[in-house]
C-alpha positions as CSV (number, residue, x, y, z in Angstrom):
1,X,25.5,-46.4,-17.4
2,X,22.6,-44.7,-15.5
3,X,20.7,-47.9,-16.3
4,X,23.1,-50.1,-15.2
5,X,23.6,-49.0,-12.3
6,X,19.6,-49.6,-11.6
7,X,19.8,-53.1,-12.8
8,X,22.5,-53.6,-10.1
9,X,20.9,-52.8,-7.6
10,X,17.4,-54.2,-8.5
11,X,18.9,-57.4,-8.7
12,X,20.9,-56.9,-5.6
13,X,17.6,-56.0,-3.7
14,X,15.9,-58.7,-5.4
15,X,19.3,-61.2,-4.1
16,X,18.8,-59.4,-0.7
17,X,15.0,-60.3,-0.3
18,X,14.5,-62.7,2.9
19,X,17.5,-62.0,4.6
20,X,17.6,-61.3,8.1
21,X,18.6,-57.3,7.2
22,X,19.3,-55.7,4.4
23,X,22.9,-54.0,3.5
24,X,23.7,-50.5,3.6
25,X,24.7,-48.6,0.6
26,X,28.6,-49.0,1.5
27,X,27.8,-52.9,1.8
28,X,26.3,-53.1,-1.6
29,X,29.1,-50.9,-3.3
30,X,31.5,-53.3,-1.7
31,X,30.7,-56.1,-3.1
32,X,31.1,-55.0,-6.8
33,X,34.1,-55.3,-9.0
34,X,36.7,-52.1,-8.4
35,X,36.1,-51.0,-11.8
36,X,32.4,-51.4,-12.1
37,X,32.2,-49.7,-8.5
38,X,34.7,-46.5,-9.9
39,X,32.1,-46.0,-12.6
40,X,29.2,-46.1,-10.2
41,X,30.0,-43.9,-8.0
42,X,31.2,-41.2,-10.5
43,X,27.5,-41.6,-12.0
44,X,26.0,-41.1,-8.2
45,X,28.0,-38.1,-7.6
46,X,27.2,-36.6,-10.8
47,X,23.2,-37.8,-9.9
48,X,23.4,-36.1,-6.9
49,X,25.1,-32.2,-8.2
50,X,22.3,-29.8,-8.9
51,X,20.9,-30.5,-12.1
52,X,21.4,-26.5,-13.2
53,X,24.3,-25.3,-11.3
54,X,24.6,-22.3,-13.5
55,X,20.9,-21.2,-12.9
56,X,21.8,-20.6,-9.1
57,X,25.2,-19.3,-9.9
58,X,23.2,-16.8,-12.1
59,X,20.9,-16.3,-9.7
60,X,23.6,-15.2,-7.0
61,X,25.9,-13.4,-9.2
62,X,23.3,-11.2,-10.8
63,X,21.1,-11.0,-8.7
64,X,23.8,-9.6,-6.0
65,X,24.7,-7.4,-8.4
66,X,21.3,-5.9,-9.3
67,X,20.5,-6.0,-5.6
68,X,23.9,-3.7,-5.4
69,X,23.1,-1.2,-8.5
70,X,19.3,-0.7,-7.4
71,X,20.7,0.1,-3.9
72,X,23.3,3.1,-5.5
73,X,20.2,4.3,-8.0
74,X,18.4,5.0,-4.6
75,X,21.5,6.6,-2.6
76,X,21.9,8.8,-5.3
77,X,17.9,9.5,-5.9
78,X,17.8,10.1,-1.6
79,X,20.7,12.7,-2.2
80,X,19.2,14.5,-5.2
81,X,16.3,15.1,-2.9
82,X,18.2,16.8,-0.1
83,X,20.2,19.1,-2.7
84,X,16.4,19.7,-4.0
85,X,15.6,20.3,-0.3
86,X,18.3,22.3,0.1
87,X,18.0,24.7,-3.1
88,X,14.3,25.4,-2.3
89,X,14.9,26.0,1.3
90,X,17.9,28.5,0.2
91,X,14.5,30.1,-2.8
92,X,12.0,30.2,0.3
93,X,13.8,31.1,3.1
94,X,13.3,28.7,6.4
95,X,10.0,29.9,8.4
96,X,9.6,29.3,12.2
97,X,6.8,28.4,13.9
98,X,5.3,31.6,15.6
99,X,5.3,29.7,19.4
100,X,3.2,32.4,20.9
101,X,0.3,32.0,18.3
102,X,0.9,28.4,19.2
103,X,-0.2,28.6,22.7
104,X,-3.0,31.3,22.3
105,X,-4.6,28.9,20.1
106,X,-4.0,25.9,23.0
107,X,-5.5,28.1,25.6
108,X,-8.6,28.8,23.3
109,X,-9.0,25.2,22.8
110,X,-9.0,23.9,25.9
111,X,-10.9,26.7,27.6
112,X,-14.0,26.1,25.1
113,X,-13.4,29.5,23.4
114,X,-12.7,27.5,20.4
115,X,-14.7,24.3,18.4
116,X,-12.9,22.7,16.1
117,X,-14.3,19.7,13.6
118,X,-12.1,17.0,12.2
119,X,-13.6,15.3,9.2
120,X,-12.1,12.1,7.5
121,X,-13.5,9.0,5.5
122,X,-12.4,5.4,5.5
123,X,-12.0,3.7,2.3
124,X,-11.9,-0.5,1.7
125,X,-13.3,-2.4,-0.5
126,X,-14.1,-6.3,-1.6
127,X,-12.8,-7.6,-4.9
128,X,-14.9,-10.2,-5.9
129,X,-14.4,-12.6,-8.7
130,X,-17.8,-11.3,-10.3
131,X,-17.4,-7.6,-9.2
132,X,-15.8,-5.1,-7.0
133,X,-17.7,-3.9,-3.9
134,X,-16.8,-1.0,-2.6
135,X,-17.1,0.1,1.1
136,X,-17.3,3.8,2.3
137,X,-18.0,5.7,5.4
138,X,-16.8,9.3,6.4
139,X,-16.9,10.6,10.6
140,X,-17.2,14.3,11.5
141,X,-16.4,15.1,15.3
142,X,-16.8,18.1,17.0
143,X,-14.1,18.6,19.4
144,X,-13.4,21.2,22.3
145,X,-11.5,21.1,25.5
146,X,-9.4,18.6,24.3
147,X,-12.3,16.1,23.9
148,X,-15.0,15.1,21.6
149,X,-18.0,16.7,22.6
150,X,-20.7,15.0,19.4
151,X,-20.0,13.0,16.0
152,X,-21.7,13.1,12.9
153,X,-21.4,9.4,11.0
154,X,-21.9,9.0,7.2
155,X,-22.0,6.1,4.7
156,X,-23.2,5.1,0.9
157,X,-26.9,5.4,0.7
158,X,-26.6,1.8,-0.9
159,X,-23.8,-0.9,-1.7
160,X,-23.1,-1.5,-5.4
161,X,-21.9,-4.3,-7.5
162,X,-18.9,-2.3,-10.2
163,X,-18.6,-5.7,-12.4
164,X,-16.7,-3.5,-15.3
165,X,-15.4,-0.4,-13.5
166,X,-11.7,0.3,-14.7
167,X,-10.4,2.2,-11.9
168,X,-12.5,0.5,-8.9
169,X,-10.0,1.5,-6.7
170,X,-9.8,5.4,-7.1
171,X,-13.5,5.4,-7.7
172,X,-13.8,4.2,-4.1
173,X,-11.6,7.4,-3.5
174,X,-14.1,9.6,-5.3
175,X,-17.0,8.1,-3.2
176,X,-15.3,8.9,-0.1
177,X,-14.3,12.6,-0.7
178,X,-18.0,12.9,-1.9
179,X,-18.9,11.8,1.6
180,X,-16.8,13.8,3.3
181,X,-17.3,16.8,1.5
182,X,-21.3,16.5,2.2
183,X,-20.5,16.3,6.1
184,X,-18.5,19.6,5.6
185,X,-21.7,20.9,5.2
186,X,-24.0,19.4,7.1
187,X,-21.5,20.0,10.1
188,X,-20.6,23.7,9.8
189,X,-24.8,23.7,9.6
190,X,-25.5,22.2,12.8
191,X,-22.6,22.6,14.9
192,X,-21.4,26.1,13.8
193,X,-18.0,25.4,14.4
194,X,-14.8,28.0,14.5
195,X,-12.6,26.1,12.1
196,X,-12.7,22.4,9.8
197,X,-10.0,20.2,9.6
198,X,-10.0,18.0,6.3
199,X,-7.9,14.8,6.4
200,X,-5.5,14.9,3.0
201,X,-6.1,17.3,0.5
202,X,-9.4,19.1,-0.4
203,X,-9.2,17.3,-3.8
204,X,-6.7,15.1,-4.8
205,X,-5.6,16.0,-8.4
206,X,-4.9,12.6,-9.5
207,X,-8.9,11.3,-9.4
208,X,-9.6,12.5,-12.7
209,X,-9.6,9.8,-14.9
210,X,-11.0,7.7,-17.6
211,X,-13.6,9.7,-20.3
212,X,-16.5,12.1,-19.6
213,X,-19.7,10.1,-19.8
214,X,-18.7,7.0,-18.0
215,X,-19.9,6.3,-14.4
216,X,-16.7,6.7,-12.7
217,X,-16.9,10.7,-14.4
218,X,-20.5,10.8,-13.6
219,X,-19.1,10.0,-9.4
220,X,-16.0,12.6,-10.2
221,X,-18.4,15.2,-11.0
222,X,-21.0,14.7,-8.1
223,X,-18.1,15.0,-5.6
224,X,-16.6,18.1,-7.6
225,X,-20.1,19.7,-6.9
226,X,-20.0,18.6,-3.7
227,X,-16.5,19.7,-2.5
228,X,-17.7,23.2,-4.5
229,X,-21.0,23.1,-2.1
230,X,-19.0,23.2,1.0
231,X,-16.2,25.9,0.2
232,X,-18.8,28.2,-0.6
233,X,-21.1,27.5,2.7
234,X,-18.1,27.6,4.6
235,X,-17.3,30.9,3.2
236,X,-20.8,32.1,3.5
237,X,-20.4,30.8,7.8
238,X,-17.1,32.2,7.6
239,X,-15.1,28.9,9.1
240,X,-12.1,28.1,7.6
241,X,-11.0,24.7,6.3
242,X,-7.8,23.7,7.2
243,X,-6.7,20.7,5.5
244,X,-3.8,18.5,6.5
245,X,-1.5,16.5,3.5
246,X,0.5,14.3,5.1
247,X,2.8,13.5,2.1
248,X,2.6,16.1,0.1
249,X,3.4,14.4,-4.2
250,X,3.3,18.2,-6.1
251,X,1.3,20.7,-6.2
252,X,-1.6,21.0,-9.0
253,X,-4.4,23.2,-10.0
């Protein structure tokens, strides 16, 4: 029938060819038979219904309804974590912010009697179809009245090329705390600051990966020593480190 109905109108077109313009659809379905023009345009119709219908009524019904279930799983995963909330602040106890200490520390700031240094590291990277370059720098600022009074910049001594690294990302991680953790150091040595603020934690526990011996360990461990170098100058200066974790995953030793 399908093919019928394109030899119809081929040879109506071919009939139409030279005239001084050409019909419209209706025109053409007009001048058939009743019958013949019944059966054509129940073949059209059918031509022109979505070839799957039940793909996109599957995709609608279920996937509404997934849409719906994965939206409950979280409601009730949200409200676990405020009974959670709830049960440890009922363990710990709730502990208010001692206001006065607060504004001692303000006054000390901005009246000089205090230097602070902030340290953090920026971390990016280019994924290249033949390797994986990683890009690392780390900033340490002295700070005091409220402004920055020097900065201490740091980057890789060189750029590599990791063409079979399997954790490039977190190994760009590793280079960064490295950095940071050798401006600690050098900081606290020629700034003699009162305290150090660390971006994030001193060490995040979920960089050790892969096997000993490989160069990703062989990065782990230099920034281990590294991080171990400027806890014990800093304890040796006697300047605290203070270190900030933002969203705070577990706790891990």
């Amino acid at each position: 029938m399908k093919a019928l109905v394109k030899a119809l109108k081929a040879n109506q077109n071919r009939a139409r060819v030279g005239a001084p313009a050409l019909a419209s659809e209706a025109e053409w379905l007009s001048g058939l038979p009743s019958q013949l023009r019944e059966r054509v345009e129940l073949v059209e119709e059918a031509l022109e219904e979505a070839p799957h219908p039940f793909v996109y009524r599957l995709l609608v019904e279920e996937g509404t309804r997934q849409v719906i279930e994965e939206y409950k799983a979280k409601k009730k995963v949200l409200k676990m974590r405020e009974c959670l909330a709830d049960d440890v602040k009922g363990v710990l106890g709730t502990k208010r912010v001692d206001e006065g200490l607060v504004e001692r520390l303000e006054r000390a700031f901005g009246s000089g009697e205090i230097r602070a240094v902030g340290v953090d590291a920026g971390v990016n990277y280019l994924n290249l179809e033949v390797a994986y370059v990683p890009l690392c720098c780390a900033v340490a600022a002295l700070c005091s009245r409220f402004d920055v009074l020097d900065f201490m910049p740091k980057a890789m001594e060189r750029i590599p090329l990791w063409d079979d690294e399997v954790y490039p990302e977190w190994r760009t991680l590793v280079v960064s705390y490295r950095l940071q953790f050798e401006l600690v150091k050098e900081a606290v040595e020629a700034w003699e600051p009162d305290v150090v603020f660390f971006d994030g934690p001193f060490l995040y526990s979920q960089l050790m990966r892969g096997e000993r011996g490989t160069p990703y360990w062989v990065d782990f461990e230099r920034a281990i020593e590294e991080g171990v170098r400027a806890l014990h100058f800093c304890a040796e200066k006697d300047v605290p480190i203070i270190s900030f974790v933002k969203r705070p995953e577990g706790v891990s030793v």
